[in-house]
Steps between C-alpha positions, in 0.01 A plus 500: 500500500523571880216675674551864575559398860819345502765658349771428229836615711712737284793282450760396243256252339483376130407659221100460496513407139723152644186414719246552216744251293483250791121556546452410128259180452345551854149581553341764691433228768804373478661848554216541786579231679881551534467861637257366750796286597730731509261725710511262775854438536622822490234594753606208753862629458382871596635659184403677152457310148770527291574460102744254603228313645308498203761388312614214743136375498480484102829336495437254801129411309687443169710277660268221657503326205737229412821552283335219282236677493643879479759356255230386234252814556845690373557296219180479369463906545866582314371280264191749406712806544763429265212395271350847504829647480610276207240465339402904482141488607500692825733709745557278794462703773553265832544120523431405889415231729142549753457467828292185396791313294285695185798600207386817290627664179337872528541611145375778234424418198625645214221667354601654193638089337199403224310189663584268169554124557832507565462775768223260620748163536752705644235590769411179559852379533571753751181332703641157465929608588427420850380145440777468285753666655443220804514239210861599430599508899333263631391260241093505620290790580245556820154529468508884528460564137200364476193450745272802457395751309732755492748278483798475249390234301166598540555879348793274230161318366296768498683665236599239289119415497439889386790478231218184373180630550467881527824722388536312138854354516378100432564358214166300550232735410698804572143744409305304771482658841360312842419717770690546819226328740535112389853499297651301808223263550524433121857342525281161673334500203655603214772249492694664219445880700704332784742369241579813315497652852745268655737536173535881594569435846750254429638728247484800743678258744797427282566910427524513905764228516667591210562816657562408854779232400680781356457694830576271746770635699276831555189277524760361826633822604119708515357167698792523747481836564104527567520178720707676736354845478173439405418806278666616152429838344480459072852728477660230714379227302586684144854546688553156524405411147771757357726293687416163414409548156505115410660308228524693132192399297 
């Protein structure tokens, strides 16, 4: 936030809930650094800080990247928020593009669904939609999926490996349980661990296109509109499903 010293003018500014949205998938540095910024210019040109300012400098930073670029980060993002949606697991409650080119999903999960398999492969479908929603668009998929920790098809594996070795859904030894600490490093050496695993991906995969080939006019429309605004609320994304409700089942 700006330092006590220079004041927001009282203007007809934005609601602050719209910056908040367009801050969404920053980090405190991030956020930091673009006040600094702003600090400067607005001191050179003799004059307050303004929420317009604010705003301008979210939208301008949003906007660096390419429309390649901008146009896949949207994809892939729809393609996780109409999974959520869809597929009942959580309440979507913004879809946005970062400062950094980083897409987010902030959602809350449903807390009162039983955690039973299939509540489990719909979870992990919902972690794989944006890989596959880029599948259907685009025919490929970047490297963002994947690559660390935290990642999407990092957190994907992670629970199909728990669905095998600690909650008791495999149909190999369902009683056995594996703790947490090595269940990754196993799949390097258990060769039929990283089969079974990899046959719930893939199976987790095909719910997520399944359901986003049936969806693919909203899966359009929701990329569109965040690619040029940068920031959807959950309401405006449930919106747009009522009114593409895809093909009859």
């Amino acid at each position: 936030m700006p330092e006590a010293s220079q004041t927001i003018a009282p203007e007809q500014h934005p609601d602050l809930r719209r910056l908040v949205l367009l801050a969404t998938g920053s980090t405190g540095a991030d956020i930091e650094r673009l006040v600094r910024d702003i600090r400067r210019k607005t001191r050179r040109e003799r004059r307050p800080l303004t929420w317009s300012d604010l705003e301008q400098a979210l939208l301008a930073g949003q906007m660096k990247l390419s429309d390649d670029v901008r146009w896949r980060t949207a994809i892939h993002e729809a393609g996780h928020a109409i999974a959520f949606c869809d597929m009942g697991i959580a309440e979507v409650m913004t879809v946005s593009i970062g400062i950094g080119g980083m897409g987010q999903v902030v959602s809350r999960q449903h807390h009162h669904l039983l955690q039973t398999q299939d509540w489990l492969m719909r979870s992990i479908a919902c972690m794989l939609a944006g890989r596959t929603a880029e599948l259907l668009a685009f025919g490929d998929t970047a490297a963002g999926a994947g690559g660390y920790d935290d990642s999407d098809l990092a957190r994907a594996t992670d629970h199909a490996v728990a669905a095998e070795t600690r909650l008791g859904f495999s149909d190999h030894q369902p009683l056995l349980y594996r703790s947490a600490a090595g269940s990754i490093n196993d799949l390097s050496l258990d060769r039929h661990l990283a089969d079974r695993v990899n046959s719930r991906l893939m199976e987790a995969e095909g719910m997520a296109r399944s359901l986003l080939e049936n969806r693919r006019d909203a899966l359009v429309t929701i990329a569109t509109q965040l690619k040029d605004v940068g920031v959807m609320t959950g309401e405006e994304i449930t919106r747009v499903l009522i009114a593409s409700p895809g093909p009859p089942a």
